[in-house]
N, C-alpha and C positions, 0 to 999 in steps of 0.2 A: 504494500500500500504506500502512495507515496503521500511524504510528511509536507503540509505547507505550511510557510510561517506566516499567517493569519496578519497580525499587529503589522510587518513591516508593509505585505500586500498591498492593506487598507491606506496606509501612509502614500505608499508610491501612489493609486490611486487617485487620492486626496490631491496627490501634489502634479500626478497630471490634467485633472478637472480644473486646479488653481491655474495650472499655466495655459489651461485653454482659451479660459474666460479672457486670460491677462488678453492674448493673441487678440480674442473677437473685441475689446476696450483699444486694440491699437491698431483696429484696422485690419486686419488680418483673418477675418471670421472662415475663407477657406481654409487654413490652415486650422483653425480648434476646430471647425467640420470634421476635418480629418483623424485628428487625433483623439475628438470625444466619440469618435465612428469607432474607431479601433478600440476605444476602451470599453465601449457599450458588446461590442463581439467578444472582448477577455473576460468581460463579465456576467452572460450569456453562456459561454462555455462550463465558467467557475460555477455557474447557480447561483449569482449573487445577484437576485433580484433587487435588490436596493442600488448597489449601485449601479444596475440598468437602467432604473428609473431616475437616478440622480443625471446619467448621461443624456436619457432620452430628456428629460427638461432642459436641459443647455443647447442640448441638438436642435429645441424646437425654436432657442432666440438666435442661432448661427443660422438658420433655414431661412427665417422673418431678414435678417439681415443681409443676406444675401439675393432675396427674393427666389427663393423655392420654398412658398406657402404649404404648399400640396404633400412636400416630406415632412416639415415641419408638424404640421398636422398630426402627419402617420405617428410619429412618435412621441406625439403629447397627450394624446389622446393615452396611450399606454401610460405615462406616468401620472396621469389625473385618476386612474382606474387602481394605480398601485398606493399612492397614496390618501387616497379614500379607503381602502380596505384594509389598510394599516393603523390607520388612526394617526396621521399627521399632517394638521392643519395647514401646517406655514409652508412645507414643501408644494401641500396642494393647491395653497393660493398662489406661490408662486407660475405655479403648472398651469392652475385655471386662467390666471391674466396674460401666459403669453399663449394659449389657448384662444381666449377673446381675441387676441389682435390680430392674430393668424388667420380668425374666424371674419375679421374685419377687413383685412387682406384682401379675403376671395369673394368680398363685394357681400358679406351674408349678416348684416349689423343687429338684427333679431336674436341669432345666435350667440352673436359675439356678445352682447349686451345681457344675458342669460348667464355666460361664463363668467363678465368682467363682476358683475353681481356680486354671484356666489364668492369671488375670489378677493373682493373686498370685506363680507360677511367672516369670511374665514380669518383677513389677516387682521383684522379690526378686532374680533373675537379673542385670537392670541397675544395681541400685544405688540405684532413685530412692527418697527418701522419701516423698512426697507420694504417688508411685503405691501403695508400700508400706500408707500411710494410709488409703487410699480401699479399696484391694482387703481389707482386713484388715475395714474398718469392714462391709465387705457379707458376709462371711463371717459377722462378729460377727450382723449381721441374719439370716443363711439360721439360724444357731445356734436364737437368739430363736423364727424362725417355726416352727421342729422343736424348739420347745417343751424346749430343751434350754440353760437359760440362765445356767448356770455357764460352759460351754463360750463363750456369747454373749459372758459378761463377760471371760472372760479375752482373748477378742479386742476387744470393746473396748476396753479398757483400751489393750490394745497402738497400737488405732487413736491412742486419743487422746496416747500419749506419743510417737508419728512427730510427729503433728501440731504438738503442743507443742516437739519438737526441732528443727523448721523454723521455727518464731514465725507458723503459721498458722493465726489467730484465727477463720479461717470453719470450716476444719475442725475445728477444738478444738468449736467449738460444735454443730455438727451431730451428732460426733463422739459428746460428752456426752448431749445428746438421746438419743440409741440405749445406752449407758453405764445411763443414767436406765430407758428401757426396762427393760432387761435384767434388772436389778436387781429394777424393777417385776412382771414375769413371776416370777422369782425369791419373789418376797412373797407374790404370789396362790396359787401354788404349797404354799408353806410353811403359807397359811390354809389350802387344800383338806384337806389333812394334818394338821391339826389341831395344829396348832404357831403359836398365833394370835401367843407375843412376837416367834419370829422371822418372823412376816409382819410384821407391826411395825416388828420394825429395818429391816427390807431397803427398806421404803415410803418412811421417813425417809428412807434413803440415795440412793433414786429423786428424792426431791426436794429432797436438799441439791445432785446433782450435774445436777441438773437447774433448779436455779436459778444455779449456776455456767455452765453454758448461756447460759439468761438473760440475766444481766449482759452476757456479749459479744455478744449478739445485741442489745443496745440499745445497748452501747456501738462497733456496726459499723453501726447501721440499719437489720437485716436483720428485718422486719416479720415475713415468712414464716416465720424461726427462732423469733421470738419468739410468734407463735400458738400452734406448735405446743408450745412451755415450757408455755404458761400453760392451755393445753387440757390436759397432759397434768397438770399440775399440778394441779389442778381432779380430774381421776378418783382423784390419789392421795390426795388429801386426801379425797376422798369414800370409797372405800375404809377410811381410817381410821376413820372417822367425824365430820371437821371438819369437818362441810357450811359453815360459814361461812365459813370460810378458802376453800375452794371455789368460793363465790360470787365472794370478791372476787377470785380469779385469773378467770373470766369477766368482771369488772368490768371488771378491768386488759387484758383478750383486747379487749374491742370499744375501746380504743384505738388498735390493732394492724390495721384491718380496712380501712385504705383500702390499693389495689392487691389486694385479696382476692379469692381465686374461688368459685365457685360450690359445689363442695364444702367451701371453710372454713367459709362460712356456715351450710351444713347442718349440718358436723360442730359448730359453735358450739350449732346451737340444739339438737342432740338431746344433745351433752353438758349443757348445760344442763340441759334435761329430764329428761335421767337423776339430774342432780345434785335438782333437786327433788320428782324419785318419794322420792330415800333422804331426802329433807329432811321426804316428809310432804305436800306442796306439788302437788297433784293437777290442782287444775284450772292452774296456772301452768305447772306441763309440760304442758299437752295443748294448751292455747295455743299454746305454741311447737313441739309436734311438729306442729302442724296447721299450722302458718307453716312448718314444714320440708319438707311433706310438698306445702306448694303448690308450692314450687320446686321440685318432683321433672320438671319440666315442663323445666325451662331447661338441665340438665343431670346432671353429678352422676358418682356411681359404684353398683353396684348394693350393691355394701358399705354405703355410705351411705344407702341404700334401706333393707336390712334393717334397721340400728338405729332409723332411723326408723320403721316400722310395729312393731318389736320393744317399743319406750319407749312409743310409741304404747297400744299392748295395755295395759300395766301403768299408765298414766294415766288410761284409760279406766274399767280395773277396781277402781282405790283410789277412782273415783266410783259406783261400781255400777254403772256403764252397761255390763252384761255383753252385750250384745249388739252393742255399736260395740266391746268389748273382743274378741270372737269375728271380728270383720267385721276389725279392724285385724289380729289374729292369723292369719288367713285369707289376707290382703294379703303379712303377713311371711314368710308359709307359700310361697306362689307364687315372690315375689322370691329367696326361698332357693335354689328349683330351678330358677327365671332364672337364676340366676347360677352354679349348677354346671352347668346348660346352655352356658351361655356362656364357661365356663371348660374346656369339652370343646371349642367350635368353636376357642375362641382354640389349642389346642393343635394342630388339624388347618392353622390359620394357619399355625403355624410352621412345622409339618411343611413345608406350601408352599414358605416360603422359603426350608429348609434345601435341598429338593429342585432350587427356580428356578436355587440357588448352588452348587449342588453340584461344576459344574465347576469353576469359578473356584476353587473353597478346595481341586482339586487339583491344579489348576495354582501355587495360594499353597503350598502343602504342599510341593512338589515344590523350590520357588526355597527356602524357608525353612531347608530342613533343615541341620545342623550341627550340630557335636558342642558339650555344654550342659554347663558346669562352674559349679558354685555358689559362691557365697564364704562361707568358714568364719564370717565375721565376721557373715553372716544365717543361722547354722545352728538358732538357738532358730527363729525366723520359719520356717523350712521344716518345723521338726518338726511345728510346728501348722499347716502344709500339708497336713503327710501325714495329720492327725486328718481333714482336713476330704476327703480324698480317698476316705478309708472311707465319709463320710456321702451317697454317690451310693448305700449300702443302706439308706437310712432310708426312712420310710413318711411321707408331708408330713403327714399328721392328729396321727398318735400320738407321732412323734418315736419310735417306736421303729425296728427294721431289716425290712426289708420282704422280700419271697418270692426278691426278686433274690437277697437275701444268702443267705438257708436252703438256696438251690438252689449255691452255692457252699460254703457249709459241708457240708452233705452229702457234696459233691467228695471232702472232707477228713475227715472222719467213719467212710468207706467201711475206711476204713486203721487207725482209732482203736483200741487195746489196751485202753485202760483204761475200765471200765463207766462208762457215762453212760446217762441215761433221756430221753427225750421227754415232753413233755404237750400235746395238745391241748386248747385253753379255747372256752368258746362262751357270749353271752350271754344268758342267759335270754330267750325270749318276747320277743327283739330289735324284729322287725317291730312289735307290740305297742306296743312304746316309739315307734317311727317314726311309727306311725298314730295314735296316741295324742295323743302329746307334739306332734310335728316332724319333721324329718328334721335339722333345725339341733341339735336338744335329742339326737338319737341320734350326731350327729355328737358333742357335747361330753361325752356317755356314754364313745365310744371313746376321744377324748382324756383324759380323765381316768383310765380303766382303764390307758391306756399311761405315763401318773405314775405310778399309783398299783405297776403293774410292774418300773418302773425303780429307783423306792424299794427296794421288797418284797423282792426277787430277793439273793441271795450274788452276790459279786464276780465267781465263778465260772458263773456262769446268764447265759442270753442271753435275750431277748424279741423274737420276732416278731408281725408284723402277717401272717395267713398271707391273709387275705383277709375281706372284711365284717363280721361281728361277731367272727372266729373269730380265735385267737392260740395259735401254739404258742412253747411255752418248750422252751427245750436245757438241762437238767440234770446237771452232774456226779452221780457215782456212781448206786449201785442202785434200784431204785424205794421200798425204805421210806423212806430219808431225801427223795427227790426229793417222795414223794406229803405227807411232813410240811413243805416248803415250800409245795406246792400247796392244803394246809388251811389255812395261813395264809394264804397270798392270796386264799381264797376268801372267809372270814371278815373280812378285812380290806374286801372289796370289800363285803358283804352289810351292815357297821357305817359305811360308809360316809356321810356326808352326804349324800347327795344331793338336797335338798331344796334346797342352795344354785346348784342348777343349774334346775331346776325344780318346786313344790309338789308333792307326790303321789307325786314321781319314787320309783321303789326298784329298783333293780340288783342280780342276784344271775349267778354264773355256773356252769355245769359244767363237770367236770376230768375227761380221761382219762390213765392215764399208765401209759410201759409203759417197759421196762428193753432194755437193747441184750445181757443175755444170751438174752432169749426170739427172737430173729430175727438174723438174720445182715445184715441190709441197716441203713441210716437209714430208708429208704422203707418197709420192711417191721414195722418199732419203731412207724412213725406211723401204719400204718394198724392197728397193733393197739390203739393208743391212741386213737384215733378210734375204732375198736368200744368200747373203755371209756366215750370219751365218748359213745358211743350209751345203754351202759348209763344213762350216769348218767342221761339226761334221762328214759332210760325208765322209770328204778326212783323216778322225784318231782324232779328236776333240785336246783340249789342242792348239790351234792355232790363227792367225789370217789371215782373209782373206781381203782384198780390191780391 
């Protein structure tokens, strides 16, 4: 029988795991791929299920880091399964948060919002900072991606002062990145809405705390943190209109670019490109889309596909070459519905797996259970749990609350005393915009209509996403005052910009709206409202009817 010496194993172990992470904090995330791959197979061979699951969690932030979601996944999914059935918390909140992001990744924010959850519940419950940090900072992201970036900022924030409370300079940094984001979303926002100074401040703010980033990202090594400062830096100052300043954060980026992947390099040259469509600079961005667009070969993401044919299009067209602009446009047009094609299989993926694991998490379920007492001392941290527990009714496009929720407010409604109205909305000659425009350009339609509702709306008003172009709104009181809210956002959507989305674009919607004393139901308010919105389109659309 042969004798192992256990104690030193664990150590070497230990200290290969240590020097993985070091690698992926310096940039270098293929190389601990590598080496937490090989250690996850010595420890597979050995039967040392713990530290398989310790490998397969680091595996699944070198995966996210690199952009291969789809492995990452595979092997997080095993350590959320192993440390649920063990009884340890903090490992699984670790596991569950980068679980969420990876989930957020592959375009699936319902899910990912589900894991970021539990994984804040868990690290909250234990006491850890760092888990606290991590799980906060990926809520802060699900916020951001539901286009809801007040709420983004306030969790970051939070992520980044765990971070700073423990003196850890990688999460600070990362941390601020997403902080920077936020902020960022926050500003583009603010322009859409025609509020250009406070798009303004918020850009600055993007890139003061995004240069605070920065700094620790070069004063730790971390090449990968520092790309993504100087790339992101780059679109805010373009934004602004400093194209120069711009430049030279791409000047400073291809410093940055040894250990780089194949997606940085894409996302390099079509920021780029993008930076000199706004510069004027036509034929120098189509150069570099076309250098982007060779590497489309080697790998990549289909995110990075569209920008690329999208930048492409508008290079093409500032040279007049409108028929390589149609041809690129055509390209960007496909890859769009590659990739909500592919954003449907990855979902039946999961499904898979939830299905393959189904036992096991309830036999994990079964060992786990016990009674769950919080500590007053993280009771701010749990209230904004509970915000983020609601947002499993949001809609991932609009960021507004989605059909789940209506079918549960309704629940509540059924009971309601006091008059409230409904409104059905619908967008004008939508398909039209689809076939027209894109399906990318109809998707940014919806997103904007669901700002532009979130604004518009009383404290008291809610917004749904009822399904494709169609939105109904809940309305306190009667229908006069409800259908004088619904003029305004009608009018508000029809003076809208929308040129800054697409040349040509124009958005207009109809409104039906009907009162809860003409019907005894919720269900039976909406479809009288719905016959209103019949009216409206039929009486010349662009209207309201009540």
């Amino acid at each position: 029988m042969q004798i192992i010496d256990i104690e030193p194993s664990t150590q070497n172990a230990d200290f290969s795991l240590q020097h993985a992470w070091h690698l992926a904090c310096t940039g270098r995330s293929d190389e601990a791929l590598t080496l937490a791959g090989r250690l996850l197979a010595e420890a597979r061979s050995q039967g040392d299920d713990r530290l398989a699951a310790q490998c397969d969690t680091d595996i699944a932030w070198y995966c996210f880091q690199i952009g291969k979601a789809e492995l990452g996944l595979t092997h997080v999914r095993q350590a959320v399964d192993y440390w649920k059935l063990t009884g340890e918390p903090t490992q699984e909140a670790y596991a569950r948060a980068y679980f969420g992001w990876l989930l957020l990744e592959l375009g699936l924010p319902e899910e990912a919002i589900e894991e970021a959850t539990r994984a804040l519940e868990l690290a909250d419950r234990n006491g850890d900072l760092k888990a606290q940090s991590l799980a906060t900072n990926v809520i802060g992201i699900i916020f951001w991606y539901n286009k809801q970036p007040d709420r983004a900022i306030l969790m970051s924030e939070r992520s980044v002062e765990l971070a700073r409370s423990i003196g850890d300079r990688t999460y600070e940094c990362w941390w601020l990145i997403n902080l920077g984001g936020a902020h960022s979303e926050s500003g583009y926002i603010a322009q859409a809405l025609g509020k250009p100074e406070e798009g303004h401040r918020l850009l600055l703010r993007a890139l003061e705390l995004t240069d605070q980033a920065l700094d620790i990202a070069i004063e730790t090594g971390d090449s990968w943190a520092a790309r993504i400062c100087l790339g992101n830096n780059a679109d805010y100052y373009s934004h602004i209109g400093e194209h120069e300043k711009a430049l030279q954060c791409m000047e400073r980026y291809q410093l940055f670019q040894e250990n780089s992947y194949v997606r940085d390099r894409q996302q390099y040259l079509y920021t780029l490109g993008q930076i000199y469509i706004n510069y004027g600079k036509f034929a120098d961005a189509r150069a570099l889309l076309l250098e982007a667009m060779e590497s489309i070969g080697e790998g990549g993401s289909f995110d990075s596909y569209i920008q690329i044919y999208y930048y492409l299009s508008q290079a093409h067209e500032g040279l007049g070459q409108f028929d390589l602009a149609l041809e690129a446009h055509k390209k960007y047009h496909q890859a769009y519905l590659q990739n909500s094609a592919e954003r449907t299989q990855q979902r039946a993926r999961l499904a898979e797996i939830y299905y393959e694991t189904k036992r096991l998490k309830e036999v994990a379920e079964t060992e786990s259970k016990r009674a769950e007492t919080l500590e007053a001392s993280y009771q701010k941290l749990q209230e904004e749990t509970d915000i983020l527990a609601s947002a499993v009714y949001l809609d991932g496009l609009t960021g507004l609350y989605n059909r789940k929720y209506l079918d549960s407010r309704f629940k509540e409604l059924a009971s309601e005393t006091r008059p409230y109205s409904i409104a059905m909305l619908d967008v004008d000659h939508f398909k039209s915009i689809n076939d027209n425009f894109s399906h990318m350009i109809g998707d940014q339609v919806l997103s904007a209509i669901g700002t532009i509702l979130r604004n518009q709306l009383r404290i008291t008003d809610q917004a749904i996403r009822f399904g494709g172009e169609e939105f109904v709104v809940l309305l306190a009181g009667p229908p006069g005052g409800a259908a004088d809210v619904c003029e305004r956002l009608r009018s508000t959507i029809e003076r809208w910009d929308w040129a800054q989305i697409c040349n040509g674009l124009l958005v207009t919607i109809s409104i039906g709206v009907a009162g809860s004393l003409s019907a005894n139901s919720p269900s039976e308010i909406l479809a009288i409202a719905d016959q209103n919105l019949y009216a409206a389109k039929k009486s010349g659309r662009n209207r309201v009817v009540s």
